[in-house]
Steps between C-alpha positions, in 0.01 A plus 500: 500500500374341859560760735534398856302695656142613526492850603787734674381717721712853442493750766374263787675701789262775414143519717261352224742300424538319783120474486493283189810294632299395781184435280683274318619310727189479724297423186666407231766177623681266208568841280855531375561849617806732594568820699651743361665842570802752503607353839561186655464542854164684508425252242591159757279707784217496298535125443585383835135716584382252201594213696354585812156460276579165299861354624518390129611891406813438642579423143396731316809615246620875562564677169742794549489756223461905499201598263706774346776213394366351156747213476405417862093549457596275161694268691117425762259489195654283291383240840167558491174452350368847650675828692244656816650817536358699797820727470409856414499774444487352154610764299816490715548158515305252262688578160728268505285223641206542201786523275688212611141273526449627102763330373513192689145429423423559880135564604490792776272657697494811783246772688636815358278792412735692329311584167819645348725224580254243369466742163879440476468159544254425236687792239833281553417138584163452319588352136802289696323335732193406279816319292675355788185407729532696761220584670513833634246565783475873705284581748419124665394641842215720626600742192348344295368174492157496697421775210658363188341154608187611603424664159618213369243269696235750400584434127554170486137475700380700183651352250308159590201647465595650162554847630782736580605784743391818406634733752593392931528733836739357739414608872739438748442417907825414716590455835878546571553598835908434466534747191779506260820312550834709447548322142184659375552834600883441357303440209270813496811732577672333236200598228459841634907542452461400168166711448680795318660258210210534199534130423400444895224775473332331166486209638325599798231755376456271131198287582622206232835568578599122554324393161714344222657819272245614220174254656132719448459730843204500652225693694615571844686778651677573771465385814282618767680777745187596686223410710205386263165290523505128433194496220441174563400495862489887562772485789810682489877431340838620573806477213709169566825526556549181265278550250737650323689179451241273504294669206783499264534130571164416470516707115814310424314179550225577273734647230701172525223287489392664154238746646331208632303736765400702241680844274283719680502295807545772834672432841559709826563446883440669831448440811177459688427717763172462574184698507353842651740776671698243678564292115549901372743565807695182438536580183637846524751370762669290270484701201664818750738225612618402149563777402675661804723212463584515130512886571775407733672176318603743134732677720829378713432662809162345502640158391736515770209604773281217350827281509522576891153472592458162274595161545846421385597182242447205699235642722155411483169376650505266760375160505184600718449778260535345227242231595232769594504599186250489205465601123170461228473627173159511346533615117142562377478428155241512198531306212492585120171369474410709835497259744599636864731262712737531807853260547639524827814409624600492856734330723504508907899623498678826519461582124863647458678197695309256622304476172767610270743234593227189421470701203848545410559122580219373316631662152830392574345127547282560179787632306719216615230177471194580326443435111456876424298698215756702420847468355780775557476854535461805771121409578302564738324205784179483315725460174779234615264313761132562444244271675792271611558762773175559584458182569824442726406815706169344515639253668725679738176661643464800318170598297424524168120512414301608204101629589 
């Protein structure tokens, strides 16, 4: 069936999603797209600030639906080639979205984190949406793709040569003087409320907890909660707040793509802090802060301090901020055959906003107008978009290099 739109954007009141909304429009003009959202008004606001970039968003259709309503999310879908949802928490309030996108053979794509939620995603929707075509795509922001795309730059650089990865160290450097918008720390409280249920707490200490039911485990472990040295350049780490997420993705890739990294192939992240006492220094500060915070975050009365000292949903970064701000990844990597090689990916935005909404948008494009690897399923961005989106993020200015 010809569906008449391109993408809906779902949750575009919301901070990042307002982001993307304007990226599309500054960027992206002749897409069939949509706005979308539980209300109307808040919903024409955003577009008339549409308009005021590109008069031509003055048209943009308004999609009205609650995402805890399935005969309403069903109702949006059933329009579209792909759903953007930027409306989390997830757990809370994607359900009925994925579910609804599953059966109308509806590709969709969003920036959760939320391990657990995506486990239930893949337990229930999996085997459907591989029949109906759906491609199911978590994690299509700053969790995860520079990482799941990066190793899958480094392999496909490999496998030209005849080779394959063996084992890769992602090391982390970010500027983001704006912090966390109030969505992602709804998000974060919304884990740690959930952090007593065992299915939650599997999924979040299990190292291969997104890989498909019954798949060979392999070596790693958990992830890092401490200070450590870098072996690679002898300078100092601190755990990564993301690496949880991003790991898991990056092992679900490889497991989906038949082990193509390797059985035994190993991956971890952290952040680089630098070297000597000021490197060790940085790196106890964040591991202390981490910690304090999730020390805080397991219990209400600490969720509700963090909740008052935090930014609330719909808060975030400010332009200025946001523009100041910087990410790089450099995962150092050594072949099967023991070859030693870096891929770096960078980009000159705020890596939570600024970068995740080209991100975000990108997929969304890819999902909606590229001739794609692979067919339906809950997948992963190396998985449903591979090189294709390495190449479009490419060529919205961000890096992707091989060395």
């Amino acid at each position: 069936m010809t569906k008449e739109l391109d993408i809906v954007l779902f949750g575009a009141t919301g901070f990042t999603g307002r982001l993307v909304a304007e990226y599309l429009v500054a960027r992206r003009p002749g897409v069939r797209w949509a706005l979308a959202g539980r209300r109307r008004r808040r919903l024409e606001l955003v577009r008339s600030g549409l308009a005021a970039l590109d008069p031509a968003a003055e048209a943009l259709p308004i999609l009205v639906g609650d995402s805890l309503d399935r005969g309403a999310m069903d109702d949006i879908v059933r329009r579209a080639r792909v759903v953007c949802s930027t409306a989390g928490p997830y757990a809370k309030y994607g359900d009925q979205v994925v579910a609804a996108c599953v059966e109308a053979g509806t590709s969709y794509c969003d920036i959760t984190g939320e391990t657990h939620w995506i486990r239930r995603m893949i337990e229930a929707h999996h085997a459907r949406a591989e029949a109906t075509g759906a491609r199911i795509v978590h994690c299509c922001g700053f969790d995860s793709i520079p990482s799941d795309l990066g190793v899958l730059m480094l392999h496909e650089h490999l496998a030209a040569q005849g080779d394959r990865l063996a084992e890769a160290h992602g090391r982390v450097i970010l500027k983001m003087p704006g912090g966390l918008s109030g969505g992602s720390v709804a998000t974060l409280m919304s884990i740690f409320e959930n952090i007593g249920d065992p299915a939650v707490w599997r999924a979040l200490i299990d190292p291969y907890a997104l890989d498909p039911e019954g798949s060979p485990r392999g070596p790693d472990r958990r992830d890092f909660k401490a200070p450590g040295r870098d072996a690679g350049s002898g300078g100092w780490t601190a755990p990564f707040i993301m690496a949880a997420i991003n790991t898991r993705v990056v092992r679900r890739s490889n497991a989906l793509l038949g082990h193509a990294y390797g059985r035994d192939f190993r991956y971890d992240e952290a952040i680089s802090t630098g070297e000597g006492v000021a490197g060790l220094a940085r790196a106890a500060g964040i591991s202390a802060a981490l910690g304090g915070a999730s020390a805080l975050a397991v219990v209400p009365p600490g969720r509700r301090l963090l909740g008052r000292l935090l930014p609330a949903p719909g808060e975030g970064p400010s332009r200025e901020q946001r523009e100041q701000g910087r990410f790089r990844l450099e995962i150092h990597a050594r072949s099967a055959a023991g070859k030693k090689l870096t891929g770096v990916v960078a980009g000159s935005h705020d890596p939570g906003y600024g970068g995740t909404a080209i991100m975000l948008g990108e997929a969304a494009l890819s999902l909606a107008q590229d001739d794609l690897p692979a067919h339906g399923g809950v997948l992963t961005p190396a998985v449903a978009m591979g090189t294709k989106l390495i190449e479009r993020l490419r060529a919205a200015g961000e890096t992707y290099r091989a060395e």
